[in-house]
MDTraj code that builds the backbone (N, CA, C; nanometers):
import mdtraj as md
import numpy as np

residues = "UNK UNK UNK UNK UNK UNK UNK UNK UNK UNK UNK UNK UNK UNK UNK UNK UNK UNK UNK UNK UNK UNK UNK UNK UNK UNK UNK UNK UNK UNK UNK UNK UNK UNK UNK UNK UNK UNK UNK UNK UNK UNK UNK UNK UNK UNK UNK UNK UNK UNK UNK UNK UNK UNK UNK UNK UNK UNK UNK UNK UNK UNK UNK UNK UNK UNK UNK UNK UNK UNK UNK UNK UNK UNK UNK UNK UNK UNK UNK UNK UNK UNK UNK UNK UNK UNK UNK UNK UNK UNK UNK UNK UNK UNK UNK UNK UNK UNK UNK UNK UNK UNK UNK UNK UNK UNK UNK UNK UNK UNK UNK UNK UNK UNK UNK UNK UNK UNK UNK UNK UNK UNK UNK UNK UNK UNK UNK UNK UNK UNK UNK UNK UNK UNK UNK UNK UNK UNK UNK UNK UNK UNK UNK UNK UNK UNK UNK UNK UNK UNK UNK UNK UNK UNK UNK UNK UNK UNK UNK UNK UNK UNK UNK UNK UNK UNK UNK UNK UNK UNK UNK UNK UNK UNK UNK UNK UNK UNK UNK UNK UNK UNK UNK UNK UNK UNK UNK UNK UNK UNK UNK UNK UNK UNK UNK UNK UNK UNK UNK UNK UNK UNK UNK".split()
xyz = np.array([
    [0.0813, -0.1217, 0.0000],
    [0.0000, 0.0000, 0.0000],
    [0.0847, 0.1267, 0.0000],
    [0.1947, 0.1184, 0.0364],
    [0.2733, 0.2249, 0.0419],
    [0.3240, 0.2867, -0.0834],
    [0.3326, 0.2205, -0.2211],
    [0.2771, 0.2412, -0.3441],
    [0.2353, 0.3645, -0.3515],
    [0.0991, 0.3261, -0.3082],
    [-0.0275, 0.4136, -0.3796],
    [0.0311, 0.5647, -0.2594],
    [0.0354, 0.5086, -0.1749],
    [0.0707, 0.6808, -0.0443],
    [0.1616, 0.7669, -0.1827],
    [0.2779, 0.6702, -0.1754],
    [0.3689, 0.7925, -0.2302],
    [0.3293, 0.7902, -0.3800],
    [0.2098, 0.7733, -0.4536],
    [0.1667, 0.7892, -0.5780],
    [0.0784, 0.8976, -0.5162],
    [0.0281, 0.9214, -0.4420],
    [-0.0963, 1.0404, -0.3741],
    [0.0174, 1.1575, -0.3493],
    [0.1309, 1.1087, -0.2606],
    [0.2067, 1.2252, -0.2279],
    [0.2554, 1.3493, -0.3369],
    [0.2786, 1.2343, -0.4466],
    [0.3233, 1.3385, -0.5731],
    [0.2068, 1.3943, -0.6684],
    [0.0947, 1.2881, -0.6367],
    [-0.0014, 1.4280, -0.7004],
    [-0.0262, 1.5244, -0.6004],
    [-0.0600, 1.5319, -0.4755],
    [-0.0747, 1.6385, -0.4293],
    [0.0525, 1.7340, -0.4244],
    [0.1534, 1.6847, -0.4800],
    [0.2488, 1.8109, -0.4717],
    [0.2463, 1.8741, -0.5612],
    [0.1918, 1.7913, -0.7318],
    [0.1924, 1.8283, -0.8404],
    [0.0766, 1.9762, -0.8294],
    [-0.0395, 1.9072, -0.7319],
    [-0.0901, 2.0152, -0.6955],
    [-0.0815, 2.1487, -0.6625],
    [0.0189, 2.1190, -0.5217],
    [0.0529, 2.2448, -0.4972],
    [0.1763, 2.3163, -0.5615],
    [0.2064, 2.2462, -0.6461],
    [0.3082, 2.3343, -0.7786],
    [0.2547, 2.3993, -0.8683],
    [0.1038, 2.3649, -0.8953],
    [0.0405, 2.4378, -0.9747],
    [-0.0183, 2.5745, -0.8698],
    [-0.0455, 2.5964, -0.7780],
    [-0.0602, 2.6695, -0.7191],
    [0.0670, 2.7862, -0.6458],
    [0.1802, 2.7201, -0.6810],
    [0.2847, 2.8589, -0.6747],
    [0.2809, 2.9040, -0.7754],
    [0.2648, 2.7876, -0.8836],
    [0.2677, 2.9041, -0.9995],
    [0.1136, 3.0136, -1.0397],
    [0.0247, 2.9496, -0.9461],
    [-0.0962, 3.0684, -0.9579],
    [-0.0152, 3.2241, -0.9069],
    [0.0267, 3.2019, -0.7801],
    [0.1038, 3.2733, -0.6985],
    [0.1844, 3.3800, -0.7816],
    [0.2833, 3.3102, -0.8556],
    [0.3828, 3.3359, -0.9204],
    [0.3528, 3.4216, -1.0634],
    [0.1970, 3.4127, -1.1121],
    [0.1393, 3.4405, -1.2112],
    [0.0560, 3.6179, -1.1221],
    [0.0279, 3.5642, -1.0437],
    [-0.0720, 3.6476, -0.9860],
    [0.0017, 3.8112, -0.8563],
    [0.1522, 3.7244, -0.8342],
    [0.1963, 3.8216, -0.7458],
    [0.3280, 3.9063, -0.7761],
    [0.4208, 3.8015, -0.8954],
    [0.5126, 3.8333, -0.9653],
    [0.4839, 3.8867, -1.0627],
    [0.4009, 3.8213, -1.1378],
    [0.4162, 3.9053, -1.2857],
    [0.2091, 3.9456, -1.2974],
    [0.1761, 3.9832, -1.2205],
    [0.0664, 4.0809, -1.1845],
    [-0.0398, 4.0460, -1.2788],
    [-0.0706, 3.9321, -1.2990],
    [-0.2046, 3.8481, -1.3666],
    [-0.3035, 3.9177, -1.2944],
    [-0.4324, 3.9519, -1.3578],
    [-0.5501, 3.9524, -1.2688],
    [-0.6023, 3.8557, -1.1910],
    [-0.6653, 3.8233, -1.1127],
    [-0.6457, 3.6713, -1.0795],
    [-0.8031, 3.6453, -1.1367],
    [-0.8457, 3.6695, -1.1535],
    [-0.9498, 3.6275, -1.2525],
    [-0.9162, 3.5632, -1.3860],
    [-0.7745, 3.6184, -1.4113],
    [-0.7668, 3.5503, -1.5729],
    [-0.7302, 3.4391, -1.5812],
    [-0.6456, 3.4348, -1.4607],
    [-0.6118, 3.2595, -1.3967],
    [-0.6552, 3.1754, -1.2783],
    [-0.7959, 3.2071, -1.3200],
    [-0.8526, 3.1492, -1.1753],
    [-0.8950, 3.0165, -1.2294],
    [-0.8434, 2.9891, -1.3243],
    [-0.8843, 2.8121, -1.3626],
    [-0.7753, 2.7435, -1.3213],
    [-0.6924, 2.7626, -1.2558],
    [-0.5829, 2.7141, -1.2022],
    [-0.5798, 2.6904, -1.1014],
    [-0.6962, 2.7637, -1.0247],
    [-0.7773, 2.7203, -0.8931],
    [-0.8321, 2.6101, -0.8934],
    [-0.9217, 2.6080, -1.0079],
    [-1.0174, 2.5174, -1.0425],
    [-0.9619, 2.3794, -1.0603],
    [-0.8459, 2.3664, -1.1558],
    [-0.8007, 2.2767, -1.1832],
    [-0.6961, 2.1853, -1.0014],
    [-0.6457, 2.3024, -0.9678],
    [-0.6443, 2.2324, -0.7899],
    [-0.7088, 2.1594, -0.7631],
    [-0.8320, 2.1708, -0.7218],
    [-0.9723, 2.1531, -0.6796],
    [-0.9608, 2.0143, -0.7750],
    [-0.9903, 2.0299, -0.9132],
    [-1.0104, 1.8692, -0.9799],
    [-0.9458, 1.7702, -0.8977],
    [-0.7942, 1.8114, -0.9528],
    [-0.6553, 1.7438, -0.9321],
    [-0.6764, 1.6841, -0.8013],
    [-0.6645, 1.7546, -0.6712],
    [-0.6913, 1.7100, -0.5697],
    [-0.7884, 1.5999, -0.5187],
    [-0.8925, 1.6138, -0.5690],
    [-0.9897, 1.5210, -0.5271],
    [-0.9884, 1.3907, -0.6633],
    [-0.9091, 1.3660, -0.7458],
    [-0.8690, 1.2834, -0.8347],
    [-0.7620, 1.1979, -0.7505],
    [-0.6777, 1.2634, -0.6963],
    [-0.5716, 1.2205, -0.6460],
    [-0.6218, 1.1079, -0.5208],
    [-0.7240, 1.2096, -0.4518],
    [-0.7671, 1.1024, -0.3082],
    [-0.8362, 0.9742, -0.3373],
    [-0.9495, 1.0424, -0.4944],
    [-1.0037, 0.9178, -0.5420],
    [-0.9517, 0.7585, -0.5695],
    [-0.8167, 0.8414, -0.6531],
    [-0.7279, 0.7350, -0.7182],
    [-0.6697, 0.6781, -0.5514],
    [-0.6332, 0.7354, -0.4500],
    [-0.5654, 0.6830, -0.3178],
    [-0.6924, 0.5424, -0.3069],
    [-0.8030, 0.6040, -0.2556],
    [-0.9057, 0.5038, -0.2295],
    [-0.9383, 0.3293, -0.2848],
    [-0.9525, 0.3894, -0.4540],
    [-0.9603, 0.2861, -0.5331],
    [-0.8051, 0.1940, -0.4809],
    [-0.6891, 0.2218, -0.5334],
    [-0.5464, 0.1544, -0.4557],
    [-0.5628, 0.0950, -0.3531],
    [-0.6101, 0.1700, -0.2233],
    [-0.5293, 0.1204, -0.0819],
    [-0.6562, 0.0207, -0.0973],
    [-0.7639, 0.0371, -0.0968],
    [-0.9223, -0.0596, -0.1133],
    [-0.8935, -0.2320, -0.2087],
    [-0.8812, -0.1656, -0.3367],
    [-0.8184, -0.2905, -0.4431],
    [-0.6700, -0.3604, -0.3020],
    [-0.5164, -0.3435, -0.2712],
    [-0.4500, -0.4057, -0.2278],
    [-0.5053, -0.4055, -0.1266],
    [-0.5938, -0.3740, -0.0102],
    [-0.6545, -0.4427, 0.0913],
    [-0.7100, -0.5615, 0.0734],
    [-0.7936, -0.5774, -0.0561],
    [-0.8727, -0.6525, -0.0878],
    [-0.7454, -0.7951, -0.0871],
    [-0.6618, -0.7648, -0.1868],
    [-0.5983, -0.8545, -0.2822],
    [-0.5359, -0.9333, -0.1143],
    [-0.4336, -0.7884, -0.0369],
    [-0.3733, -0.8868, 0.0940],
    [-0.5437, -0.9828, 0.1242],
    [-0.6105, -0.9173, 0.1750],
    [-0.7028, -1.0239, 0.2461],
    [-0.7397, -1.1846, 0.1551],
    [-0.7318, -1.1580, 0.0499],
    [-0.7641, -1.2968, -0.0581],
    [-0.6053, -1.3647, -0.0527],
    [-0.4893, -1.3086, 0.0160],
    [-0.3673, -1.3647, 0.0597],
    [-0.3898, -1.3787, 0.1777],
    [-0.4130, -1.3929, 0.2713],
    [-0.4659, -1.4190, 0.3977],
    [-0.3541, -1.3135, 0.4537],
    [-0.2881, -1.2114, 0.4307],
    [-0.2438, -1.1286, 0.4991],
    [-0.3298, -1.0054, 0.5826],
    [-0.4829, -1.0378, 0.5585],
    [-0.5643, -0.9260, 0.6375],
    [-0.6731, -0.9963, 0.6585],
    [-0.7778, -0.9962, 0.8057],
    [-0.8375, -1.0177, 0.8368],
    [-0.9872, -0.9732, 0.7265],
    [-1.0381, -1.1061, 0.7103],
    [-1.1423, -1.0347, 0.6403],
    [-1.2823, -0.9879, 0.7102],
    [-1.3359, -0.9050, 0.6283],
    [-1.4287, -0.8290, 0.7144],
    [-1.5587, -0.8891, 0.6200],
    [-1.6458, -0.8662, 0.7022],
    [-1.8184, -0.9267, 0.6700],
    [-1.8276, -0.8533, 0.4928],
    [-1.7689, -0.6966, 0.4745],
    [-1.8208, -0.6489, 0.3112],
    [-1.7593, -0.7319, 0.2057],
    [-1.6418, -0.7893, 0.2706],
    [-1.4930, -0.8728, 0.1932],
    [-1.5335, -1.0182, 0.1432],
    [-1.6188, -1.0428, 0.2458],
    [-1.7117, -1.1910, 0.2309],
    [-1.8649, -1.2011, 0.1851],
    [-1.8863, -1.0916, 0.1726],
    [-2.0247, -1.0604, 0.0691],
    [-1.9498, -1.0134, -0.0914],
    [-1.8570, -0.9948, -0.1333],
    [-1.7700, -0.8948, -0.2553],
    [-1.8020, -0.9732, -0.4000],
    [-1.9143, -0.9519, -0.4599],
    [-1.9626, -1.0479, -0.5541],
    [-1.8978, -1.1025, -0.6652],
    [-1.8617, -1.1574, -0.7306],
    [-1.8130, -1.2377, -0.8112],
    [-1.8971, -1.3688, -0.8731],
    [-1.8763, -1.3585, -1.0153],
    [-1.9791, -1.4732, -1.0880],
    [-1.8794, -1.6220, -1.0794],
    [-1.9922, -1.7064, -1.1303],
    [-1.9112, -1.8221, -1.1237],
    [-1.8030, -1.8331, -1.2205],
    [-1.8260, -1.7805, -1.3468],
    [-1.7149, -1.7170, -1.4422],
    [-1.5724, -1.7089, -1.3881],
    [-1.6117, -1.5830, -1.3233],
    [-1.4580, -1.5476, -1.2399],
    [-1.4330, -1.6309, -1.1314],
    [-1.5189, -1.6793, -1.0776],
    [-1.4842, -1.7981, -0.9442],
    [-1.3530, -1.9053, -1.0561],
    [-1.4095, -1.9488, -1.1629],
    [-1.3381, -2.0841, -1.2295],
    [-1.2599, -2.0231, -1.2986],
    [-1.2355, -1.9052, -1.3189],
    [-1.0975, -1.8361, -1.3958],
    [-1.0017, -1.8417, -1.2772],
    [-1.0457, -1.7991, -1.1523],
    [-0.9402, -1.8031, -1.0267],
    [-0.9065, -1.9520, -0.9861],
    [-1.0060, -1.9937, -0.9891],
    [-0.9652, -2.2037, -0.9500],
    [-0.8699, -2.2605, -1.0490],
    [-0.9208, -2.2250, -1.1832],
    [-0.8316, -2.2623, -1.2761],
    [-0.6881, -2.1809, -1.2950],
    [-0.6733, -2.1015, -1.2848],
    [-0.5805, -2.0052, -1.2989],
    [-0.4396, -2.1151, -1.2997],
    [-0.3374, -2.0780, -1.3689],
    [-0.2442, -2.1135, -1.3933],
    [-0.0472, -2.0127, -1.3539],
    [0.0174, -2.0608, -1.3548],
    [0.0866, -1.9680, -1.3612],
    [0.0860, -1.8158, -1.3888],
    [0.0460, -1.7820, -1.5187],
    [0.0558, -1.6479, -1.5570],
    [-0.1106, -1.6693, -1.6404],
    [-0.2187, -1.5871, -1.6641],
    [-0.2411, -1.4994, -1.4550],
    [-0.2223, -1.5851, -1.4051],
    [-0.1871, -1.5225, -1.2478],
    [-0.2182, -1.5890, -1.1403],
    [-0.3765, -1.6026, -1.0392],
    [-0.3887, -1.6970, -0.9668],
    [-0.4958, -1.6678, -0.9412],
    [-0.5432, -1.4837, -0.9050],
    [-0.4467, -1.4191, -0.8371],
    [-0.4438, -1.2915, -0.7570],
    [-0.4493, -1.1950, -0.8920],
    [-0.3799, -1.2091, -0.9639],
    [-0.3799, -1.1073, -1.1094],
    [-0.5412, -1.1024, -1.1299],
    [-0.6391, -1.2335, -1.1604],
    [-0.7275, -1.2310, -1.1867],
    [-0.8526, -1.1841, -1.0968],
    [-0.8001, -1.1782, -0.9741],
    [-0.8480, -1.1449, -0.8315],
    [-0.8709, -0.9776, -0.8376],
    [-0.7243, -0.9556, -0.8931],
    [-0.7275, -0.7973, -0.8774],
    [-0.8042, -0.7621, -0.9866],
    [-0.7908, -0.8138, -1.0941],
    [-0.8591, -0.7755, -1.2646],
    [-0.9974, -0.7577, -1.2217],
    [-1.1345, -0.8438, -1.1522],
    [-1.2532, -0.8692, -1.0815],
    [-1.2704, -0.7485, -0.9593],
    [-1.2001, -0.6955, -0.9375],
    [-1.1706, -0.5839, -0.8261],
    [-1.1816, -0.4300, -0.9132],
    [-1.0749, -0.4439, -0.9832],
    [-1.0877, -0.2723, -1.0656],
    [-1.2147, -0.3175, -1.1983],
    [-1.2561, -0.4510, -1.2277],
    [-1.3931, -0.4646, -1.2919],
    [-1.4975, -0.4003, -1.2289],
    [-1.4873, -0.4413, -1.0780],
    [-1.6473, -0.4210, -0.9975],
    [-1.6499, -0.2696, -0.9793],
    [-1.5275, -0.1999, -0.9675],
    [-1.5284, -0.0646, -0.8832],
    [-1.5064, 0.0337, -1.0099],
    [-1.4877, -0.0089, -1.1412],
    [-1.4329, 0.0934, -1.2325],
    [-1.4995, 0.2146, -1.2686],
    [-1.6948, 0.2011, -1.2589],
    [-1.7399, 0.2689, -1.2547],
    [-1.7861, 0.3592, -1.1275],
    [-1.7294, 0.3446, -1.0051],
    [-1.8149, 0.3599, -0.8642],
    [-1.6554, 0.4930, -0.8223],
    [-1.7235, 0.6173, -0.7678],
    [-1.6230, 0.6973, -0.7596],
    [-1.6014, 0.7276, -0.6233],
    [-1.5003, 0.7167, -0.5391],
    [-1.4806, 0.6747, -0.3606],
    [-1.4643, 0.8250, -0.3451],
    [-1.5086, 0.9049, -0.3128],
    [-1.5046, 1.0787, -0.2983],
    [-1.6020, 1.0924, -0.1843],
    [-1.7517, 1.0816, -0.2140],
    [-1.8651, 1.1223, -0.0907],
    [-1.8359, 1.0722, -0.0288],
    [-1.8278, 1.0775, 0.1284],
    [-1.8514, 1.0008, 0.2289],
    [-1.9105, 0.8813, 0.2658],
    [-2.0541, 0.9036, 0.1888],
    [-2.1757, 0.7893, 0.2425],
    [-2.0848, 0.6469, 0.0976],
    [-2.0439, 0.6956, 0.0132],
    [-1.9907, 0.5678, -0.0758],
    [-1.8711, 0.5126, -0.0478],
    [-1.7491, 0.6756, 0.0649],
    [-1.6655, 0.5864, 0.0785],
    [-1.6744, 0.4600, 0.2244],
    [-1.7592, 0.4894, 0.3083],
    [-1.7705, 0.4159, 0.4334],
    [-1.8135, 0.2294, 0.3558],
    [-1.9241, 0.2611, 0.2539],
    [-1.8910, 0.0873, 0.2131],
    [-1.7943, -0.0255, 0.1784],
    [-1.7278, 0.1083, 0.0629],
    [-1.6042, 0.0675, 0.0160],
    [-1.4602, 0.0276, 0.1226],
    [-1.4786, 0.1136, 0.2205],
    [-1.3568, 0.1170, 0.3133],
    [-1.4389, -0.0208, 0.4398],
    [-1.5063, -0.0224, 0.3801],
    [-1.5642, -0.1910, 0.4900],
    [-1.4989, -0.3123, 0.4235],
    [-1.4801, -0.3213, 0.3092],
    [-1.4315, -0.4272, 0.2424],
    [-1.2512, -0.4717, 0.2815],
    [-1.1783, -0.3704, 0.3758],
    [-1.0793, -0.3652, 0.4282],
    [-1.0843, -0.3449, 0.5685],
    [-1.2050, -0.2545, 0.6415],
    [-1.1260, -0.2168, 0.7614],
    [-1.2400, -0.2461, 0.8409],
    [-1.2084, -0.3153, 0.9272],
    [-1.3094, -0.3960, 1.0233],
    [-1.3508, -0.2458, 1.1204],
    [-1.3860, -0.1756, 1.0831],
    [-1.4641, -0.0497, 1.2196],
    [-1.5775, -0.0013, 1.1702],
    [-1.6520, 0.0014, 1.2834],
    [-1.7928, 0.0038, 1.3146],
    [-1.8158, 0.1587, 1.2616],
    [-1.7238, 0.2822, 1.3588],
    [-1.6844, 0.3615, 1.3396],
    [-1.6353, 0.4830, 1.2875],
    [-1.5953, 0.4337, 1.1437],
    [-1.5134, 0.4992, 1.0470],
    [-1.4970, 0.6578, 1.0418],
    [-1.5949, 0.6970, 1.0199],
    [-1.5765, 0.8598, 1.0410],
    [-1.5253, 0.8898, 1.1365],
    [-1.5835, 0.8682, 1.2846],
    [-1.5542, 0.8893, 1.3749],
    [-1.3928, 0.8826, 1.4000],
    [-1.3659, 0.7729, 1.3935],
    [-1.1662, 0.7410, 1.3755],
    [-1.0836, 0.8572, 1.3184],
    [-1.1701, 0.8793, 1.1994],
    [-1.1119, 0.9820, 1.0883],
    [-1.1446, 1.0940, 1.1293],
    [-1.2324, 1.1607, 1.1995],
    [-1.2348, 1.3059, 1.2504],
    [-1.1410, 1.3083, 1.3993],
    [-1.0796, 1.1790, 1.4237],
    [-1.0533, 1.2476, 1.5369],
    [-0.9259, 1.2470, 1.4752],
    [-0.8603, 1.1555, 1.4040],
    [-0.7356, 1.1423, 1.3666],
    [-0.7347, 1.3102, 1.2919],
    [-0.8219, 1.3755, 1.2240],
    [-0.7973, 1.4970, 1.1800],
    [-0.8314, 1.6185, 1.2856],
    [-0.8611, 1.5542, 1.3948],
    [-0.8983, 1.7240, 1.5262],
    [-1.0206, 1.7476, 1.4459],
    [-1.0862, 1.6876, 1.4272],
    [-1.2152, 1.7335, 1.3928],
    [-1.3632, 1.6775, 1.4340],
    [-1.4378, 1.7390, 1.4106],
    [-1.6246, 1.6241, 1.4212],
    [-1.6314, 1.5733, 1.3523],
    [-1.7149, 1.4618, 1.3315],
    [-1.7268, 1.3538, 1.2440],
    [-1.7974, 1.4367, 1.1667],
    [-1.9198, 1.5147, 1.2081],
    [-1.9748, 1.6047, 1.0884],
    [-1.9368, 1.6811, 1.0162],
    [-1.8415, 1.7858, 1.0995],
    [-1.7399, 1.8939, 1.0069],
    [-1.6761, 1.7878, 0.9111],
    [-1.6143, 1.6973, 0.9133],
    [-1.4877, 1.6088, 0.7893],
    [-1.6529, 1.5926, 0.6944],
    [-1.7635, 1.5134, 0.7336],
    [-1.7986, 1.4794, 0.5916],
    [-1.8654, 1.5721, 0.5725],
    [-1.9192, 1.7013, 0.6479],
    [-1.9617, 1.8235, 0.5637],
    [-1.8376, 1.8988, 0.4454],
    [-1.7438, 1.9342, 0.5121],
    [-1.6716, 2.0169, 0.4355],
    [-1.5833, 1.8954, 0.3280],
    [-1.5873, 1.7420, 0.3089],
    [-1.5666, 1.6517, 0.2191],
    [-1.6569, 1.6972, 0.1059],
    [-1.7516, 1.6979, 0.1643],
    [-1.9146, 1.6834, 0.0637],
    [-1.8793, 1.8368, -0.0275],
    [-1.8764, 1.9514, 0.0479],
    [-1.8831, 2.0777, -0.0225],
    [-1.7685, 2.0503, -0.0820],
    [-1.6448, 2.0407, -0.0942],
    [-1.5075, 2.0486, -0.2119],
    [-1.5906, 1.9193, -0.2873],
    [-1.6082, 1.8136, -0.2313],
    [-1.6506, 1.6998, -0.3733],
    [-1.7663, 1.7906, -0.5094],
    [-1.8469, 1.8112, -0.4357],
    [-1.9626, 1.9601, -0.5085],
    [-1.9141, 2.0506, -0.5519],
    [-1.8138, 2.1068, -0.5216],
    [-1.7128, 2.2417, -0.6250],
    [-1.6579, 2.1927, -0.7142],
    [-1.6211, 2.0602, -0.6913],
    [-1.5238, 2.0088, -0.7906],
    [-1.6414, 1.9559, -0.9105],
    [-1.7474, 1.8863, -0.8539],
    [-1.8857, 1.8614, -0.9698],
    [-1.9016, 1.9496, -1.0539],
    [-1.9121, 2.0471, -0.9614],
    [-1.9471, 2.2085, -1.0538],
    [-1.8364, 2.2377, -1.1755],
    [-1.7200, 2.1783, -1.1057],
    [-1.6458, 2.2901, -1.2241],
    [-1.6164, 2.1795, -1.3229],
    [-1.6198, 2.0477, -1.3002],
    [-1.6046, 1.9309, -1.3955],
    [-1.7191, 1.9197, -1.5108],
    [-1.8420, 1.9199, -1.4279],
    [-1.9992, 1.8817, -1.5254],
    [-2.0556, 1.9945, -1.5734],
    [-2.0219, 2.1707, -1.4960],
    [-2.0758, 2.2440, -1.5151],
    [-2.0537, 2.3701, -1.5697],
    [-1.8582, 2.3662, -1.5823],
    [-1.7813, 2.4774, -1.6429],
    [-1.7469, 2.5389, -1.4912],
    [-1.8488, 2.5187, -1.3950],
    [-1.8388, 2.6351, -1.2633],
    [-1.9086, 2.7788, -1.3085],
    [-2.0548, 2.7436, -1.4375],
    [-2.1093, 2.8103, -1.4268],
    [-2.2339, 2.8680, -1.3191],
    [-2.2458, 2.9399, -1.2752],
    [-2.3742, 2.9819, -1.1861],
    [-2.4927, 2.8845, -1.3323],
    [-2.5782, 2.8137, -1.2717],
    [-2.7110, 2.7568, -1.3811],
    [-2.7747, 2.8707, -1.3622],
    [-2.8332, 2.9904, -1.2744],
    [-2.9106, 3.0515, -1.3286],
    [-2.8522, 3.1718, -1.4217],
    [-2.7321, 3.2562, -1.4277],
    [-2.7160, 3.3623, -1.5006],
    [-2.6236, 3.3366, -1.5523],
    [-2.5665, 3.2139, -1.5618],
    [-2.4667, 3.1504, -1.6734],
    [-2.2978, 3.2068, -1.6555],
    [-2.2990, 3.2707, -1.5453],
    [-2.1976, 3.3704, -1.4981],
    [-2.0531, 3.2905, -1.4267],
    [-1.9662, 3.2452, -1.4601],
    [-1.8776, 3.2291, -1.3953],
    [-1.8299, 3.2227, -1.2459],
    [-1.8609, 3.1020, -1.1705],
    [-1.8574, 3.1669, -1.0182],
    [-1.7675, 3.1998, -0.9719],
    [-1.7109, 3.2338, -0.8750],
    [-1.5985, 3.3138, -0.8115],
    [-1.5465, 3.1738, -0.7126],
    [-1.4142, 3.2321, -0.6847],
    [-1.3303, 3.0871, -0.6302],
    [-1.1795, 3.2056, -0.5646],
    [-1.1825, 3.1531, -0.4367],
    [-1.1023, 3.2455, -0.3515],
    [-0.9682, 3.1638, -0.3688],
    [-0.8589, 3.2008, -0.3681],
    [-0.7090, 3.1387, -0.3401],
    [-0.6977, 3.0537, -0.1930],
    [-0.7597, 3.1424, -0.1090],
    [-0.7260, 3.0693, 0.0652],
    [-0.8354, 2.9539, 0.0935],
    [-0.9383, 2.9625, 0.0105],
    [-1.0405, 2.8414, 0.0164],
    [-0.9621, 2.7536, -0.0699],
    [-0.9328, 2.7582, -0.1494],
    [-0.8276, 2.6074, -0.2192],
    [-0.7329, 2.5621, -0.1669],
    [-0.6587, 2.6728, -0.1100],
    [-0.5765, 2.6151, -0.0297],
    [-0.6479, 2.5355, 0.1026],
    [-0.7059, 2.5650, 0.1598],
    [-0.8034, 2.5199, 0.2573],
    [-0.7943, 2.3640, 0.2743],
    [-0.8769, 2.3476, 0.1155],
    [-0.9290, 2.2184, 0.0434],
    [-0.7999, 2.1355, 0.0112],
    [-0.7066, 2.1968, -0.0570],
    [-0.6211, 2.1068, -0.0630],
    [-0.5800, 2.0734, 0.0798],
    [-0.5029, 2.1353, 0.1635],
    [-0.4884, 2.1082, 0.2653],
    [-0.5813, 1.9941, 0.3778],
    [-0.6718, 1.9890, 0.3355],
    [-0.7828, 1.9078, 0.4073],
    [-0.8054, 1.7606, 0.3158],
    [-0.7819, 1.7761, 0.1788],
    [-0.7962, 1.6494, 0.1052],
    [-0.6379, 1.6081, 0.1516],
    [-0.5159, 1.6614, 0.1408],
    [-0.3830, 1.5800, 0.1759],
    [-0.4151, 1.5178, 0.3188],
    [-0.4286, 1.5735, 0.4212],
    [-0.4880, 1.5019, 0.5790],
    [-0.5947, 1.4149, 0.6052],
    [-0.7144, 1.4080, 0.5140],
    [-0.8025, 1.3366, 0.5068],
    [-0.6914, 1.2012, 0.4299],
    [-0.6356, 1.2116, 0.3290],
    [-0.5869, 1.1410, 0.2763],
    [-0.5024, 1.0344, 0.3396],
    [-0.4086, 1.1100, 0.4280],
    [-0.2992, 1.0610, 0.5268],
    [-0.3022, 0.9832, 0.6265],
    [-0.4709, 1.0298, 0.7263],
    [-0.5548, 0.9905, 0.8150],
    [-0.6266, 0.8798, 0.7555],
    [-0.6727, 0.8264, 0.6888],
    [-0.7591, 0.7240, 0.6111],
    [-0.6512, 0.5966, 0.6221],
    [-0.5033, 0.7019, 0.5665],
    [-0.4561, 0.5649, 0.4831],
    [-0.3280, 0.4873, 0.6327],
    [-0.3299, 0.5898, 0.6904],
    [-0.2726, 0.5369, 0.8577],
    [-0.3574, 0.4607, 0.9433],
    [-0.5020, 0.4883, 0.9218],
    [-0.6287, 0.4090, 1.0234],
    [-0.6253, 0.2887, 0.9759],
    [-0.5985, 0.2614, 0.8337],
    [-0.6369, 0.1172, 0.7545],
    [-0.5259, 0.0104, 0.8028],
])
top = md.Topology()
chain = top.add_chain()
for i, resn in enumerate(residues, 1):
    res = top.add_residue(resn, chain, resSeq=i)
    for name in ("N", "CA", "C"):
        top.add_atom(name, md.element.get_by_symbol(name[0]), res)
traj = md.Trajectory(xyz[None], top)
């Protein structure tokens, strides 16, 4: 799993490299910051791509250790559907795949369309690895926070980021461009890297 951490670490830095250079656009060489405020925006994507992609990873090699008996399996891990198809591709399996290649292949099959960002989708997904009743709770405290503040202010950056992905980050009623502050992205990033960190230390 440690993989995927330091695959998260460098997008979020990639992140915040794009954001000196907002800086660098905006304080050095005197951009309006309106003209580059998609560079905000694109933060905002980037960031919550990055945690996504963390999720899908640490979730898939949780899975795979537990089908190695290196992790306790949990009740979602032993419900995790699979046809008889893939049951007799894994029985049969031979050298190359291995049974586990085909294990993991049935893993990024089931989840390829399902996106681990909201809260209420990631608590299922993170059952299929982590035996707690709990989950939020663990995770707001590991961040100094309420369990409500983490999945409120999760929920609002996942929704900014909707907006500016599905919607341009137009206002729907006057078609107007919405406004997007520098210290609120930073905010967000800052809160998706710790949410990130905290998740992947509890597991």
């Amino acid at each position: 799993m440690h993989r995927s951490k330091s695959r998260f670490n460098v997008a979020v830095l990639r992140v915040r490299n794009l954001d000196s250079l907002y800086i660098h656009l905006t304080d050095t060489l005197h951009y309006p910051a309106i003209d580059v405020s998609d560079i905000l925006r694109s933060e905002l994507v980037y960031v919550i791509s990055a945690f996504d992609k963390l999720m899908h990873d640490i979730i898939k090699q949780g899975m795979i250790d537990t089908f190695l008996g290196h992790r306790v399996a949990t009740p979602a891990y032993k419900n995790f559907t699979i046809t008889l198809a893939q049951l007799d591709a894994i029985n049969n399996a031979t050298a190359i795949p291995t049974p586990v290649d085909i294990f993991e292949g049935i893993i990024i099959q089931s989840h390829s369309h399902l996106s681990f960002q909201d809260p209420e989708k990631l608590n299922p997904a993170l059952s299929l690895i982590w035996l707690e009743s709990h989950k939020w709770q663990k995770i707001a405290i590991c961040m100094g926070m309420t369990e409500n503040d983490v999945k409120v202010e999760l929920k609002n950056i996942v929704i900014r980021r909707n907006q500016i992905v599905h919607e341009g980050d137009l206002d729907l009623l006057t078609g107007i461009l919405q406004p997007i502050r520098h210290a609120d992205v930073i905010n967000s990033v800052n809160f998706i890297d710790e949410l990130g960190n905290c998740i992947f230390s509890l597991i």
